[in-house]
C-alpha positions in Angstrom: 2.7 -15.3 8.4 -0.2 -13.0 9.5 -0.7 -9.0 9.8 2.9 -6.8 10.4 3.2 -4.4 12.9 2.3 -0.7 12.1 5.8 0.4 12.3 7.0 -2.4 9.7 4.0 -2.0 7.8 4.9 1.8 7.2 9.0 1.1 7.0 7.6 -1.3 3.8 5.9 1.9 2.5 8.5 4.1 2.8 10.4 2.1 0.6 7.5 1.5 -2.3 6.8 4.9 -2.3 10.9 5.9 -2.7 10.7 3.4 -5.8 7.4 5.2 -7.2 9.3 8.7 -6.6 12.4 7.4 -8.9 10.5 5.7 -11.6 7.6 8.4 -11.2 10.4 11.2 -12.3 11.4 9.1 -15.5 7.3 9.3 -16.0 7.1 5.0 -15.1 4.5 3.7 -13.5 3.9 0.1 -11.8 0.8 -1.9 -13.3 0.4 -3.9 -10.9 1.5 -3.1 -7.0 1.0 -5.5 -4.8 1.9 -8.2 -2.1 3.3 -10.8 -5.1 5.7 -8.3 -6.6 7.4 -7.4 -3.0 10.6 -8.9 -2.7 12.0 -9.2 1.2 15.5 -9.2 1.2 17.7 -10.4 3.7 20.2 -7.8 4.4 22.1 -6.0 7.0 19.2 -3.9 8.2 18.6 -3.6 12.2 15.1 -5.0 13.5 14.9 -0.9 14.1 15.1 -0.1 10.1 12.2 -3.2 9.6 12.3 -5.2 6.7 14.7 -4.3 3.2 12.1 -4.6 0.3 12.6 -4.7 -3.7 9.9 -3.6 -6.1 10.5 -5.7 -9.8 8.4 -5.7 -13.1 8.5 -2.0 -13.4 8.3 -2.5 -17.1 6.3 -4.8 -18.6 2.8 -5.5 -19.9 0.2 -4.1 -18.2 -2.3 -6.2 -16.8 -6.2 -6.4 -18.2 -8.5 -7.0 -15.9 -11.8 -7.5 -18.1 -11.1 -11.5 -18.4 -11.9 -13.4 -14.8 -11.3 -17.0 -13.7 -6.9 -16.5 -13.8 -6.0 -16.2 -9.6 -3.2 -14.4 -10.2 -5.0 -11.2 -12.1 -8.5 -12.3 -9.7 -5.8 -11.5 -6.8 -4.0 -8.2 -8.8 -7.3 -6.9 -9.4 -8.0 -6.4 -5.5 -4.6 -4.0 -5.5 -5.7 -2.1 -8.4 -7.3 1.4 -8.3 -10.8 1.9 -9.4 -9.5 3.7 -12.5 -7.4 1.2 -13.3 -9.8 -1.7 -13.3 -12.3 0.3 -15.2 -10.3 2.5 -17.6 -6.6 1.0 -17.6 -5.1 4.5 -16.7 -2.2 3.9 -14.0 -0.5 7.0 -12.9 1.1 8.4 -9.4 -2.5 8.5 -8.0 -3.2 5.5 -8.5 0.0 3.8 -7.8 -1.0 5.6 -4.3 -4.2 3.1 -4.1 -2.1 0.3 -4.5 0.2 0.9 -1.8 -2.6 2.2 0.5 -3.7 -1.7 -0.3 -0.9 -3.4 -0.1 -0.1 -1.5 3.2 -3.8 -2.7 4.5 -3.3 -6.2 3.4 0.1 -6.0 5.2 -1.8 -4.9 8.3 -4.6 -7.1 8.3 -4.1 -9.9 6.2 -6.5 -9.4 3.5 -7.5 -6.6 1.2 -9.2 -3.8 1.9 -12.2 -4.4 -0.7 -13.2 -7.1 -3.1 -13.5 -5.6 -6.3 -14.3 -9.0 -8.9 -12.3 -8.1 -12.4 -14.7 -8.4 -15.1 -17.6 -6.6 -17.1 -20.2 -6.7 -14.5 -17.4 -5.1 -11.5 -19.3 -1.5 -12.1 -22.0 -1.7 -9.1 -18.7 -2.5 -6.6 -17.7 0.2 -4.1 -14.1 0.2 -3.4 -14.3 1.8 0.1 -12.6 0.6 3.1 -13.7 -1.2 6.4 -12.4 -0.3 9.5 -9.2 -1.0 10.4 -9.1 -2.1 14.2 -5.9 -2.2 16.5 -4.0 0.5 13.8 -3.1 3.9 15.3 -5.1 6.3 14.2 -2.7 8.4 12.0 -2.0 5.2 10.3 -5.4 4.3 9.4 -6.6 8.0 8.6 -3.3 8.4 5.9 -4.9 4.5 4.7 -8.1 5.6 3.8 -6.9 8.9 2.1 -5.0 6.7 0.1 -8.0 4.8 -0.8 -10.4 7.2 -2.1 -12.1 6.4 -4.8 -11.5 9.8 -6.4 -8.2 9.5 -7.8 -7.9 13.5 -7.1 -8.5 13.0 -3.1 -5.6 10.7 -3.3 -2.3 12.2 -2.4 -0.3 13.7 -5.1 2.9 13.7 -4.8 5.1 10.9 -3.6 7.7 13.1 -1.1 5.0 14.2 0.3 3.3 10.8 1.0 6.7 9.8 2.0 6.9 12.5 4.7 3.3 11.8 6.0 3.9 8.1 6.0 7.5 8.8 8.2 5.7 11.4 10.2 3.1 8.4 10.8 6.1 5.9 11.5 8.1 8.5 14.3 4.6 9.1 16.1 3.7 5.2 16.2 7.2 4.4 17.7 7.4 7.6 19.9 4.1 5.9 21.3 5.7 2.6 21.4 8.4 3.8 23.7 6.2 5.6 25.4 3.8 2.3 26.1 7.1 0.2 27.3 8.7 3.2 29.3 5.2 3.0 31.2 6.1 -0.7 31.7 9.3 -0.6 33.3 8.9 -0.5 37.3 11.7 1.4 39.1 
């Protein structure tokens, strides 16, 4: 259907990074976070609380990336942290690469980077364009989600939560700001 607003974009993250924080506490991470394993659900949730989301395949087999040629991994692999394609390692950092995509991809419409799954994927550089039209906040938290370090990445899922809400209250103060500005007396 095309890019979401920022302040449905960042609703959508709120709620993947409140199912990282419970499954990150029993020490569960996703394998493979991404636009194909959202759910929308229709529920009773105001246009103000944006769209109710559900986060499945929690458990299961980890994804390889090594074999290309199958779409679905060929897609995966473009929501996967560098460590992930290269070493299989998934943890809370890099969960937090994943969202930072999927978050992009919800903005934009397409990834962030083309990494190609395979042997030969070494020589990519998973860094970031520009993002143009995002608020600033938005696309400053994005790219410090996509580092390529997995240590500049943020830690600690409350705390990504709180940055990405702190990010959600200043893009809709501005909103109301922008239509208050609108209204002629």
């Amino acid at each position: 259907q095309g890019p979401l607003p920022a302040a449905a974009v960042l609703r959508i993250g709120l709620e993947m990074v409140g199912a990282m924080d419970a499954m990150a506490f029993h020490r569960i991470y996703h394998h493979a976070l991404n636009p194909d394993n959202l759910i929308f659900v229709d529920g009773p949730n105001s246009e103000e609380d944006g769209p109710l989301i559900k986060v499945p395949y929690w458990l299961g087999v980890a994804p390889l990336f090594t074999e290309t040629g199958n779409p679905q991994l060929d897609n995966a692999a473009c929501f996967a942290s560098p460590e992930q394609l290269y070493t299989g390692i998934v943890d809370v950092r890099s969960e937090t690469y994943s969202v930072g995509c999927t978050l992009w991809f919800l903005l934009t419409g397409a990834p962030p980077v083309s990494i190609q799954p395979g042997p030969d994927r070494e020589g990519d550089s998973p860094t970031p364009g520009r993002l143009r039209g995002v608020p600033k906040s938005v696309s400053h938290l994005l790219h410090r989600m996509l580092r390529v370090e997995p240590d500049e990445r943020p830690q600690d899922p409350v705390a990504l939560a709180a940055v990405l809400q702190a990010c959600l209250d200043r893009v809709e103060r501005h909103g109301r700001t922008r239509l208050g500005a609108l209204v002629i007396p």
